[in-house]
FITORPA-940953 format. One record per residue (C-alpha): x, y, z. Coordinates in steps of 0.25 Angstrom, whole numbers, padded with zeros to 4 digits, always signed. Last residue first. Example, Ala and Ser with C-alpha at 12.3 -4.5 7.8 and 13.67 -1.06 7.14 Angstrom:
<vokols>
+0055-0004+0029+0049-0018+0031
</vokols>
This chain:
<vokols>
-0074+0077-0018-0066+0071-0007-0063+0059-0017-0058+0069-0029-0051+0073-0018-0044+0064-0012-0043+0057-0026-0036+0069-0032-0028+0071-0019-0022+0056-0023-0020+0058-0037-0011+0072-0034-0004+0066-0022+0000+0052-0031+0006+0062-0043+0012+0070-0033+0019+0057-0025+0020+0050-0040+0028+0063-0047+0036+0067-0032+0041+0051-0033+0045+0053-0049+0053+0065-0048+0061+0059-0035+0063+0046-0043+0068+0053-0054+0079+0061-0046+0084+0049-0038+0075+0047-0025+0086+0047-0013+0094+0034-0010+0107+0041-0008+0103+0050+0004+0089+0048+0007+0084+0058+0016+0094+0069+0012+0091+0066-0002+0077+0067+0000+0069+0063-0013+0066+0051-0004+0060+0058+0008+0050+0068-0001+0043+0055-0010+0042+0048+0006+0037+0061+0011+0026+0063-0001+0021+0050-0002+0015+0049+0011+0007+0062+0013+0004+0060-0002-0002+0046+0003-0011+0051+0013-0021+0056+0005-0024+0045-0003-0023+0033+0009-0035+0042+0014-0042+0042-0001-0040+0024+0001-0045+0025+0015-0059+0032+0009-0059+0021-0002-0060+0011+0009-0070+0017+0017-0077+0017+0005-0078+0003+0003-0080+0001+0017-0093+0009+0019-0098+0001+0006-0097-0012+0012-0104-0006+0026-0107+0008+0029-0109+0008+0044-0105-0004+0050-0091-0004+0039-0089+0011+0041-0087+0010+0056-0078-0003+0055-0070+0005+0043-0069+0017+0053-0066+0010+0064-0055-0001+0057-0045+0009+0051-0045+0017+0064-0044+0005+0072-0033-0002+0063-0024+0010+0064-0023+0009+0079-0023-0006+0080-0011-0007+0070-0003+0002+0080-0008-0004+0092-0003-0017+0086+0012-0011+0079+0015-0008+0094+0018+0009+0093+0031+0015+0090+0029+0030+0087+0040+0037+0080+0026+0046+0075+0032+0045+0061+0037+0031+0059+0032+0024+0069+0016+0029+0064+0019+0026+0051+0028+0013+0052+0019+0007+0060+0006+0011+0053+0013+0006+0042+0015-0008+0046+0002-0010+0050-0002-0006+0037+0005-0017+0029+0000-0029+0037-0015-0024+0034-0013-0020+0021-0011-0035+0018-0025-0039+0026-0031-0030+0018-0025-0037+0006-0025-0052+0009-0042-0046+0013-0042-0040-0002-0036-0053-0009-0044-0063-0001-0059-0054-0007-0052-0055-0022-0049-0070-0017-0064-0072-0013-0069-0064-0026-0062-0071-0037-0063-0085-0030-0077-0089-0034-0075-0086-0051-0083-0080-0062-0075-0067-0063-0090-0060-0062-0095-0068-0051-0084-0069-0043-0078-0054-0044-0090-0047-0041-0092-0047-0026-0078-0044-0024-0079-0033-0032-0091-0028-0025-0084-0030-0010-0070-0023-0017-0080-0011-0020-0078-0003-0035-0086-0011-0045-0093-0001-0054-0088-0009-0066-0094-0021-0064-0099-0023-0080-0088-0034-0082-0077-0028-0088-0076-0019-0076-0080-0029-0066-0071-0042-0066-0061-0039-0076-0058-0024-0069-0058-0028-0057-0050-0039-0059-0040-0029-0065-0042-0018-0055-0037-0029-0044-0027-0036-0053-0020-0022-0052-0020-0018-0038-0015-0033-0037-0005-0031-0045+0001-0019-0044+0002-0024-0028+0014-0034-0034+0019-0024-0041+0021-0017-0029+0026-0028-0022+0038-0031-0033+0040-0014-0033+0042-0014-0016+0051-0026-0017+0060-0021-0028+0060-0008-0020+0065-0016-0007+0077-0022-0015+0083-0009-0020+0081+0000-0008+0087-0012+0000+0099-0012-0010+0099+0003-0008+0096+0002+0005+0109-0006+0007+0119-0001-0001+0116+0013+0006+0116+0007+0020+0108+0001+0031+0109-0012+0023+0098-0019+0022+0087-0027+0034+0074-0026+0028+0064-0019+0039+0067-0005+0032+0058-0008+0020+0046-0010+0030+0046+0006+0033+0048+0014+0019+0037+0005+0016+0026+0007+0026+0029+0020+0025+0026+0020+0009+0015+0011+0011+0007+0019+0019+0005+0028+0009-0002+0018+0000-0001+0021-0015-0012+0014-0022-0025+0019-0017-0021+0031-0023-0018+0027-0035-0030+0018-0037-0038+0030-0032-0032+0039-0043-0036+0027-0054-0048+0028-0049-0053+0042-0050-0046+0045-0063-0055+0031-0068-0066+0039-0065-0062+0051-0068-0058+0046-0083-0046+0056-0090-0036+0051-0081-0038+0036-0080-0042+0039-0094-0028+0042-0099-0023+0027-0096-0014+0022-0092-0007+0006-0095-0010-0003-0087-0023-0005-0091-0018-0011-0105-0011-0023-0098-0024-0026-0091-0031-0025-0104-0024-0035-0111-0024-0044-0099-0039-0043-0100-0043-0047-0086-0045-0063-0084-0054-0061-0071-0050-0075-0066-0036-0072-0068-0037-0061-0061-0042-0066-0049-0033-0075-0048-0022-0067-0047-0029-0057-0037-0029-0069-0026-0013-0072-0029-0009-0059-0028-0019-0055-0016-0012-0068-0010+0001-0062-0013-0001-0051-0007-0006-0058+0005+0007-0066+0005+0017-0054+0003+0009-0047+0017+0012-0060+0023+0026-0062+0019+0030-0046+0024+0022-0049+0037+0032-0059+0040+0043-0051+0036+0042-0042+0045+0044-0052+0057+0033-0062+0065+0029-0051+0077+0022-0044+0066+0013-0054+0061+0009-0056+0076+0003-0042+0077+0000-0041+0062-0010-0052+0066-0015-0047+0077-0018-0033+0070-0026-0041+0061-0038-0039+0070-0043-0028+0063-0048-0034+0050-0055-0042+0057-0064-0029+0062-0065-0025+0047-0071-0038+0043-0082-0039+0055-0086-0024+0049-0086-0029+0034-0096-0039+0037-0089-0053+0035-0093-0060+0022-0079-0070+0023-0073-0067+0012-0079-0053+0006-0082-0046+0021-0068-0051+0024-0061-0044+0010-0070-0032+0014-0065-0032+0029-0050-0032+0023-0052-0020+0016-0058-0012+0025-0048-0015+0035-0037-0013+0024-0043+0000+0018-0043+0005+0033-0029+0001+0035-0027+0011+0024-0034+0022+0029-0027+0019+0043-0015+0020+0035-0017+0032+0029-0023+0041+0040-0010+0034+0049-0002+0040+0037-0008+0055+0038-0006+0055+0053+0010+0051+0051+0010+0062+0039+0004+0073+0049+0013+0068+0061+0026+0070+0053+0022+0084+0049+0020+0088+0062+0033+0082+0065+0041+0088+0056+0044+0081+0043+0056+0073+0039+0059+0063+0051+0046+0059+0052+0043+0059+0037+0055+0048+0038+0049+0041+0048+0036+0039+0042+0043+0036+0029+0051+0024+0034+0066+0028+0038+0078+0019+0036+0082+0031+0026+0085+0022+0012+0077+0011+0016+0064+0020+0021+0065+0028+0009+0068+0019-0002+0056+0008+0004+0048+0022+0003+0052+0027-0010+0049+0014-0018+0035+0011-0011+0034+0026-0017+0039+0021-0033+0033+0007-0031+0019+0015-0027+0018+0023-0039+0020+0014-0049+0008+0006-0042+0000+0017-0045+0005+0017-0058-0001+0002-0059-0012+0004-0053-0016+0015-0061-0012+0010-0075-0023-0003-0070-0033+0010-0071-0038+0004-0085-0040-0011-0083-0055-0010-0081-0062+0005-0077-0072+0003-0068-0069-0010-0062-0056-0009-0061-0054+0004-0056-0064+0002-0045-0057-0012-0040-0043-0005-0041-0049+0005-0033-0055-0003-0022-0044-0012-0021-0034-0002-0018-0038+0000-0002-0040-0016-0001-0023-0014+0000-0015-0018-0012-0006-0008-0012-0005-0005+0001+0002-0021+0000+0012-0018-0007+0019-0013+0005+0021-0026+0011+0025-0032-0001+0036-0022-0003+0038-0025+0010+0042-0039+0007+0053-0042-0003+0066-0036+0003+0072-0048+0006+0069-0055-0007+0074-0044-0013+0088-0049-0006+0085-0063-0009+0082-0060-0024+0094-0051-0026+0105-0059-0020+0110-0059-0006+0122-0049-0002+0115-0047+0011+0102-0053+0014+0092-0042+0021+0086-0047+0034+0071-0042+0037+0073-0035+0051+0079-0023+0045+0067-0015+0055+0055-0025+0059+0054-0020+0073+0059-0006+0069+0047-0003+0060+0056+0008+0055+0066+0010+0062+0069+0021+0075+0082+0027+0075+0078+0042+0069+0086+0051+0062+0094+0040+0058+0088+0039+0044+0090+0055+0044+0102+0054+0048+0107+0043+0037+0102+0051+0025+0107+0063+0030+0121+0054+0031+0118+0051+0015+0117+0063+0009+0131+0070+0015+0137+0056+0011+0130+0059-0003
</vokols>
């Protein structure tokens, strides 16, 4: 074990530089406090991460799913969100347990061809992503406030001045943000629930499988893009990152108390983004599939057809809030990983402006283009396309981080226990399988 744990501690070392090191151990960890106020320090990036889970890239497929088939692929958000709480768990594990983020640590791994592939294929998969967000967030203005799609997506650009002075303020500030817009989506989603009164009965029943989310294409179809929608491989740098900006113990007592605490976060949040992917497919599902709707597929259509079915003004101007809360959300969080990514492979410090300017052009060209040339339904397939990007990047993703903490060497003591391991390398093939299948099947 002492053999085990000075690899461990080169290979941290093999490079000085920290993750985000403006924001490195700067949230102050109580010592010997009790369980609440030590969780209590921790909460936070769970939250932030829980946001790719809720991005306007899910919304479509929950909406579809709900509308064509009711409460049955409810099983497929739910293992979906399984899935994420076991790889959300690897990467807070790795980047406490090693001081490294995953981009870092694929740099230290692979050779440096290697190493430039993965970081091209992860700036791919967060431009498709902050793709989903401009598009998103230009849909929720266009529903507010009737702006052309065009006008929204331009807006949508000028965020980079407010992350510019949000980051200035401390980490944790933008934590408290990002925990107030979730909660806003929370709070918007509640009432919209309760105005469509699903069949509890049936909502229970639906999270349970079902054979005919195999047997029926359709529903096969679905079901796949809601798992691979879910699963952001962003998120998994992103994590291993932002974990590393609480300020524990440098030792084994203290990453595994961190280990401990930072899992709790992560599996709260999730939860939390259970439900709303969830009350998504139900109010679909209560508003259009039980009510003869059931080719709704399209956030505008959705939006269009919540207040007149459901009865009541409000439904489709906070469903509208819920998805600009979100866009905006995904926003803050992809800033952060392009940082992370393109630091942590390239070695490559570049001002966190320019850097968010770069990836928002190539998001906002091709969504500006589409926009003038194909309108409402132009966008609406723009964002499916972002989400069979996201797809095929995932595995690229998934794999390292799987690989790195089945490593003794890499992780000493905290390495994946022999369950673990077999488990991880049944979701990471299990999630490249579904995922080439909708590639695919999509191509075709």
């Amino acid at each position: 074990m002492e053999a085990t744990n000075t690899q461990t501690k080169n290979w941290r070392q093999e490079s000085n530089e920290n993750s985000l090191g403006d924001v490195h151990s700067s949230v102050h960890v109580p010592k010997g406090a009790g369980f609440f106020k030590t969780l209590r320090a921790y909460a936070g990036p769970g939250l932030m991460v829980a946001v790719g889970y809720m991005d306007p890239g899910n919304w479509a497929t929950d909406i579809a799913g709900g509308a064509r088939y009711g409460y049955r692929l409810l099983s497929v958000v739910l293992i979906s969100n399984l899935f994420a709480i076991l790889l959300q768990h690897l990467a807070l594990k790795l980047g406490i347990a090693t001081g490294r983020d995953l981009a870092q640590a694929c740099r230290d791994h692979f050779s440096r061809p290697v190493g430039f592939g993965l970081w091209l294929l992860a700036e791919i998969a967060i431009a498709a992503c902050d793709l989903a967000e401009v598009i998103g967030s230009a849909i929720a203005l266009n529903l507010l406030f009737g702006l052309p799609l065009t006008i929204g997506v331009l807006i949508t650009s000028l965020d980079v001045l407010l992350l510019l002075y949000l980051q200035n303020k401390g980490f944790q500030v933008l934590e408290r943000i990002v925990a107030s817009l979730i909660f806003l989506i929370v709070g918007c989603f509640g009432y919209e629930l309760l105005v469509s009164q699903p069949n509890v009965g049936d909502v229970v029943a639906g999270l349970i499988p079902h054979t005919d989310v195999i047997t029926n294409p359709g529903m096969l179809y679905i079901a796949i893009g809601i798992l691979g929608a879910t699963v952001m491989p962003h998120n998994l740098y992103l994590h291993s990152s932002i974990v590393q900006t609480r300020d524990f113990g440098r030792n084994d007592a203290g990453r595994q108390s961190a280990i401990k605490f930072a899992t709790i976060d992560s599996t709260v949040s999730l939860f939390l983004a259970f439900f709303i992917n969830a009350a998504i497919l139900v109010l679909s599902a209560a508003a259009f599939h039980f009510s003869g709707n059931q080719q709704v597929a399209d956030i505008t259509d959705a939006h269009r057809l919540l207040d007149p079915i459901l009865g009541v003004k409000l439904a489709g101007i906070l469903f509208a809030v819920a998805l600009l809360a979100s866009g905006q959300n995904s926003t803050l969080t992809g800033t952060l990983a392009g940082q992370i990514v393109m630091e942590g492979f390239l070695n490559l410090r570049v001002k966190p402006w320019l850097r968010r300017l770069i990836t928002r052009l190539v998001a906002i060209v091709p969504a500006f283009v589409v926009t003038i040339l194909y309108g409402e339904h132009g966008t609406s397939e723009l964002l499916v396309l972002s989400q069979v990007v996201l797809s095929l990047q995932l595995s690229f993703a998934v794999v390292p981080l799987v690989q790195f903490t089945c490593d003794k060497e890499k992780m000493g003591r905290f390495v994946n226990p022999g369950w673990l391991k077999t488990l991880s390398w049944a979701v990471a093939a299990l999630i490249m399988g579904l995922n080439g299948y909708l590639l695919w099947d999509t191509l075709a």
